[in-house]
N, C-alpha and C positions, 0 to 999 in steps of 0.2 A: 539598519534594522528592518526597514520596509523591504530594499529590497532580496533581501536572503529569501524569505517568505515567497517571493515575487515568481526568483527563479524557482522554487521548485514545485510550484503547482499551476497546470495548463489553464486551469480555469481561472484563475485570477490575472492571467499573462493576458487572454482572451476577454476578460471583461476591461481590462485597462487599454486592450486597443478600440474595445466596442466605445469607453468612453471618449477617447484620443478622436479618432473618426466622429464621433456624436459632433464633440466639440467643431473639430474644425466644419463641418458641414453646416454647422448652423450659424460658425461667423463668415462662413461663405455664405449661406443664405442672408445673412442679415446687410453684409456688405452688399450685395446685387441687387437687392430691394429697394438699398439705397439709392443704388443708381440707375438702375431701370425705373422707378418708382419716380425719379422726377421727368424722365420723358413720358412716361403713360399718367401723369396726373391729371385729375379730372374734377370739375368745380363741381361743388355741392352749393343747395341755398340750405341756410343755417337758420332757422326759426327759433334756435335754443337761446341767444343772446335776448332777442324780442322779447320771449317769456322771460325770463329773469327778471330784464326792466318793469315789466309790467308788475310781476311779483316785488319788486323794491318798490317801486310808488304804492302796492295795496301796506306792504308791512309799515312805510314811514304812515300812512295816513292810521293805521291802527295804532301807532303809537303815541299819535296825537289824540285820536278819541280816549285809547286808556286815562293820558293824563287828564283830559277832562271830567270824567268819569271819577276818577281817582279824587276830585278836589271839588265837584259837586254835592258830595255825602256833605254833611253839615258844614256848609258856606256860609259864615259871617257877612252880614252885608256890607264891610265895606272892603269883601275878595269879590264879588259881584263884577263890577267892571274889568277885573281881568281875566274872568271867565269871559265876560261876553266879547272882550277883545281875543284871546284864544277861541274862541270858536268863529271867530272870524278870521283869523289866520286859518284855520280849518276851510272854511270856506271858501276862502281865498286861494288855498292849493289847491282845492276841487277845481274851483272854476281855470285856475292857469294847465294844469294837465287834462283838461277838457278842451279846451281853445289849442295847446299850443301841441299836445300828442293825440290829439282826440281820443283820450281814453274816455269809456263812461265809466262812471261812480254811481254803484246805488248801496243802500241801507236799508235790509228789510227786516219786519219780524220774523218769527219763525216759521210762520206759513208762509212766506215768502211775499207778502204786501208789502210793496216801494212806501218807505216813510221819508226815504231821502232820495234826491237823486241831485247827477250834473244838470247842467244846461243843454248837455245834447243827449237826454237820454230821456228815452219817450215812454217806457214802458211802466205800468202801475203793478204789475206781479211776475214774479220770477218763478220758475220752477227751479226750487233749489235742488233736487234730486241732478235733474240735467246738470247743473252746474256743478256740482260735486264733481258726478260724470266725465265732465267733459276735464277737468282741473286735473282728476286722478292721471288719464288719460294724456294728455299734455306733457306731465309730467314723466311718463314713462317709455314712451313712443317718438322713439328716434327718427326716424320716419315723418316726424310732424307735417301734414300739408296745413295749406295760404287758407286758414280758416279762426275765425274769432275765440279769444283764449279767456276765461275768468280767473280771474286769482279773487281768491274767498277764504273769508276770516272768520271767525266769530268773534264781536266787540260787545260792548257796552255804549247804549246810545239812549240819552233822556231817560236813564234809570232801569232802559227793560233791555231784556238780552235781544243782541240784534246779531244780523251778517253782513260784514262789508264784501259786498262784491267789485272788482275793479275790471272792464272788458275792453276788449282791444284785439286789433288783427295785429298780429306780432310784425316786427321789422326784420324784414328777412335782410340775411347776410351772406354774402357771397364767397366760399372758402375753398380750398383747393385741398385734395385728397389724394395719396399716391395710392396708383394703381397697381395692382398686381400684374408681376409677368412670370409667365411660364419658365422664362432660361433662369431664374431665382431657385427655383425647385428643381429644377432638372441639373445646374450647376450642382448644389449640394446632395442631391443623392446621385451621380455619376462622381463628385468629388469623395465621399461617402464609401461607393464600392468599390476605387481603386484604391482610399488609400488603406483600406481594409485588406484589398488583395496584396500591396503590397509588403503590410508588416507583416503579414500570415504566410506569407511566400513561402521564408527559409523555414517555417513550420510543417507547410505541406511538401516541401521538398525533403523534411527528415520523414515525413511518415512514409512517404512515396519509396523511399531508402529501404526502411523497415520492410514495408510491402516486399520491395524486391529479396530485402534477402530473405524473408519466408520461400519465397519461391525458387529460389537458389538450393536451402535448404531442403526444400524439401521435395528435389531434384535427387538426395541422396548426400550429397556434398556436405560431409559433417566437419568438415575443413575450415567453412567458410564462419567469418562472425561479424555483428554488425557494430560499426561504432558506437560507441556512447558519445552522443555531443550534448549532453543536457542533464540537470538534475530535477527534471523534475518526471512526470511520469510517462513521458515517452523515454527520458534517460532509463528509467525504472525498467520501461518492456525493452529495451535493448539487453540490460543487466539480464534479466527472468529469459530473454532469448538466448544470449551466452552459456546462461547457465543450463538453461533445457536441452540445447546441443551439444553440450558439454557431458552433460549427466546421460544424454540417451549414447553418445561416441564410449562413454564409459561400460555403460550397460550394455552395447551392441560387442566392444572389446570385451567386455567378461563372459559373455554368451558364447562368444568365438573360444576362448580360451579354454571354457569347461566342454567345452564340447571338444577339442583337441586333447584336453584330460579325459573326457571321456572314451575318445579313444586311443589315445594310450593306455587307459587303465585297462580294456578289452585286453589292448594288445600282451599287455605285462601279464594280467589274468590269464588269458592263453595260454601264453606262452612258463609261466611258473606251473601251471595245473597240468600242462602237456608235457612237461619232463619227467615229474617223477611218475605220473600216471604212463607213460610208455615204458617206464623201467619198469614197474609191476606188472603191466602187463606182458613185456618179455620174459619177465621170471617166470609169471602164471603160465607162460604159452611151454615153455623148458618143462616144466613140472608134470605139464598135461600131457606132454608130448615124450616124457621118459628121458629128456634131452640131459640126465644127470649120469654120472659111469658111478659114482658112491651114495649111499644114505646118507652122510655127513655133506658131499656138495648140493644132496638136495636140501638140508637142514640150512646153508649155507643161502641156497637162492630164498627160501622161505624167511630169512629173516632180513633180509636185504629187502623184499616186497614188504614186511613187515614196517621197518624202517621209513621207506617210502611214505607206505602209507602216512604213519605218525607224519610226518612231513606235509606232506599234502594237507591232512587234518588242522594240521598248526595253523597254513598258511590262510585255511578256508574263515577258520574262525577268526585269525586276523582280521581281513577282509571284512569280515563281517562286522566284527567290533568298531573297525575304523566306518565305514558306512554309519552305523549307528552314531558314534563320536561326533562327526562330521554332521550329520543332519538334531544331534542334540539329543538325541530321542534315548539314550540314558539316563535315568534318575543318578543325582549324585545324591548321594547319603552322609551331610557333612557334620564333623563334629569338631567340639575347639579340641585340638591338642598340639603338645609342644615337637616340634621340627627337629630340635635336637635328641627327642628319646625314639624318633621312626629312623632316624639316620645311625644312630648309634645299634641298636636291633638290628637294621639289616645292614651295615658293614660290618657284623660278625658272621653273619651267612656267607658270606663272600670272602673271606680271610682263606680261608684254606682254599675254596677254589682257585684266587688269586697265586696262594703262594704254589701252586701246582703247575700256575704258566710262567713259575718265576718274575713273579711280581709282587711287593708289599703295597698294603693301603696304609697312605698318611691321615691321620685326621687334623683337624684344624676346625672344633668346634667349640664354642663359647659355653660357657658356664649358665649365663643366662639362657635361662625359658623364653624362649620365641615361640609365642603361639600363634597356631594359625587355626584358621578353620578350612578344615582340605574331607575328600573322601578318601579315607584311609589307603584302602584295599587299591584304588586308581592311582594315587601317586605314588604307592611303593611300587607299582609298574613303572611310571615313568623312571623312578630313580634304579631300580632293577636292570632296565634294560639301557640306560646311561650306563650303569656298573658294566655289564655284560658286553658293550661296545667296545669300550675302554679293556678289559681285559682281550678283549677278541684283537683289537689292531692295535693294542702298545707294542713298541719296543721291549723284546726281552732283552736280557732281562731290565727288569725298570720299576716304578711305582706311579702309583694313581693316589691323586690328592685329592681329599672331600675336604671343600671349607665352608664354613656360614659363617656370617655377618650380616648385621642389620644395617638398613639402610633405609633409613630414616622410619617412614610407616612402612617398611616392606623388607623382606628377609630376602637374603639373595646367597643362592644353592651353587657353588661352582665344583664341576670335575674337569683333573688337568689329568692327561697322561702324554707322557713322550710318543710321536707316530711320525709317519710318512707326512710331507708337507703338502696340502691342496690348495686347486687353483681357489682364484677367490669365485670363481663362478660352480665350482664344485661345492664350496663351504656353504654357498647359499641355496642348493638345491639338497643339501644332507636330510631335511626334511619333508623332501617330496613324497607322496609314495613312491615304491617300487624303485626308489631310486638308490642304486649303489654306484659306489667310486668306480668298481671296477667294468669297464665297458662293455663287457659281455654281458649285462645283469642277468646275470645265472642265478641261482640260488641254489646250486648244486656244492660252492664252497662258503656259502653265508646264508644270512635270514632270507625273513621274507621278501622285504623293502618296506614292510610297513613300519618296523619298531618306533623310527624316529618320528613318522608320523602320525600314529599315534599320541606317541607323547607329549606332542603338540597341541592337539585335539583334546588332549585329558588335560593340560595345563591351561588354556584358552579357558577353557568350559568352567575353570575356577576364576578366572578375569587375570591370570598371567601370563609372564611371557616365558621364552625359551631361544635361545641364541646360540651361536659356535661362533668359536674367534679362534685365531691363533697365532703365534710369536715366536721366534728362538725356537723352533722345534716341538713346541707344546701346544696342544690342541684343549681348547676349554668349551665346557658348556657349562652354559649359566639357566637357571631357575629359578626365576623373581616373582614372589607371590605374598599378597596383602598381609600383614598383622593382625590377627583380631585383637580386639580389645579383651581387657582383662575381667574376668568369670564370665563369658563366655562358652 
């Protein structure tokens, strides 16, 4: 569970070795301390043991005065003698840590007047500010030097509030202290930056990687890709690198492409616009030139220019439609209505022309209402010039079959007619512009080349598709387009 998390973010990878490294560095510094640390030891004098002693003889003698004190308030006279033997025990300690640690003992009031002292202690008034002073001081200062220390109390002595002072030059003691060395610190941070350099290593050798193939990349070389060795966010810039090289290799291939569409489209535009325009202008040139022997052949070139024209007219406004298609910039005008009464309608338009190329239309429509939402006027083009295909290059004589069927949320539109069989790389380019089967794309015995692609362009712009297949001699296109919902 920890470490999923682990691998896929740099920063938590990088603070677990910052920790790893901490660690070891500092049990390599604590280990070298140890051991450097006893060759470079160095004796100290220790005054702290001194004060203490001295501080336990003032607190046991306070604890004697309290009891005294404590049991002087109303004394029965016959507890008298064992007061007066306790305070000779009292006295009797004074004088043996007098004699035997030569500490002095005094007892003053609050103005600091000696009411009591030892036997070696000569003085009749204290400055008890100093002694305060000097006790705070003692207590706090490590450092203590070879100089007289007070431990001071406040007690109770003969009824009135007193301070026991206890003084003494402390016992010094003689203690050993490890020394600092420099290879303790220098161990641990040289242990510290390699071993940092080396878990990081294989890290900076994938950036390093990355590095390079930016610059590979962007050499031109859209070939190249970097591995992914990681999940976490260098795996991540490798993935968003793939895929940048990938999407621009995509984008630089569609830029190529349109622009070899673009000039092919020149090319085909030329060349459709420059045929029938040099037949009208050969006719124009016959007419102006008298080049006719009857009125009737000149009636004759005049409607052939005629023709032409319409022709030309046709192909321009194709052209033009498909441009618009193509870039969207038609408004559709969509309304709900049922696919089976626009199909039924105009396969009676087509019945007699059909039967005139010696062809019947089969129907193959359902009884149900299949609504869709289409622009009217745009997909009885597309299925018009479907119908129109189909009568142009059936088999005669022969029939062409409309069927619908739904398919599941979506209607789907197919026409079969018996034809010539094409390659499968011919069947895929049926809706290019400008593209026809036959290799001369003339349009002196067919359309334009736009029809089919058009009809693409009008069926797309509704969010459908448009396909050719074909099997056993029969050539289908299919038109699959969304269901609307009902009232609509």
């Amino acid at each position: 569970m920890i470490m999923k998390p682990m691998t896929r973010s740099i920063r938590l990878q990088l603070i677990l070795t910052f920790c790893i490294c901490l660690l070891a560095s500092s049990l390599t510094y604590a280990i070298s301390y140890s051991m450097f640390g006893e060759y470079r030891r160095e004796a100290v004098i220790d005054y702290q043991y001194g004060i203490e002693r001295i501080d336990d003889e003032a607190r046991s003698l306070v604890r004697e005065l309290d009891s005294l004190s404590s049991r002087q308030e109303g004394v029965p006279d016959y507890e008298s003698s064992a007061l007066a033997r306790r305070l000779s025990d009292f006295e009797q300690h004074v004088k043996r840590i007098a004699n035997d640690q030569k500490y002095k003992v005094f007892i003053t009031d609050q103005e600091g007047k000696v009411i009591f002292r030892s036997s070696n202690a000569a003085e009749t008034n204290v400055d008890i500010h100093s002694v305060i002073s000097n006790a705070m001081n003692a207590r706090t200062d490590r450092d203590y030097s070879r100089k007289e220390f007070s431990s001071f109390y406040p007690v109770n002595y003969n009824g009135q509030k007193s301070y026991l002072l206890v003084s003494a030059i402390p016992e010094p003691h003689i203690t050993y202290r490890k020394g600092d060395s420099p290879m303790s610190i220098l161990g641990a941070v040289i242990l510290f930056i390699f071993l940092f350099y080396f878990l990081t290593q294989r890290k900076m050798r994938y950036v390093e990687e990355l590095a390079g193939g930016l610059r590979i990349i962007a050499t031109g070389n859209l070939n190249y890709r970097v591995i992914e060795r990681s999940n976490d966010e260098l795996g991540s810039l490798a993935r968003d690198m793939n895929l940048m090289v990938e999407d621009l290799q995509r984008r630089i291939e569609e830029e190529r492409r349109n622009e070899r569409l673009k000039s092919e489209l020149i090319t085909n535009v030329s060349h459709d616009l420059r045929t029938p325009l040099t037949l009208i202008m050969g006719y124009l040139r016959l007419l102006h030139d008298k080049g006719y022997e009857t009125p009737e052949q000149a009636a004759g070139y005049v409607s052939i220019a005629y023709n032409k024209s319409e022709k030309l007219k046709q192909l321009i406004e194709d052209l033009f439609e498909y441009t618009k298609l193509s870039n969207r910039d038609v408004p559709l005008y969509k309304e709900g209505i049922p696919i089976n009464d626009v199909l039924d309608q105009l396969l009676e338009e087509f019945v007699t022309l059909a039967g005139e190329q010696q062809l019947t239309i089969n129907r193959k429509i359902p009884k149900e209402k299949l609504l869709v939402r289409i622009d009217v006027d745009k997909m009885i083009r597309v299925f018009e010039n479907l119908l129109a295909n189909a009568i142009k290059y059936s088999l005669k004589p022969g029939a062409i079959t409309v069927q619908v069927a739904r398919d599941h949320r979506h209607v789907m539109i197919q026409f079969s007619n018996r034809s010539e069989m094409l390659a499968d790389d011919e069947l895929q380019q049926l809706f290019e512009r400008f593209y026809r089967v036959d290799a001369s794309r003339s349009s002196s015995s067919g359309g334009s080349g736009l029809g089919l692609a058009i009809a693409k362009s009008i069926v797309e712009s509704h969010d459908g598709t448009i396909w050719a297949e074909q099997d056993s001699g029969q050539l289908h296109f299919y038109v699959k387009l969304k269901l609307a919902a009902a009232g609509v």
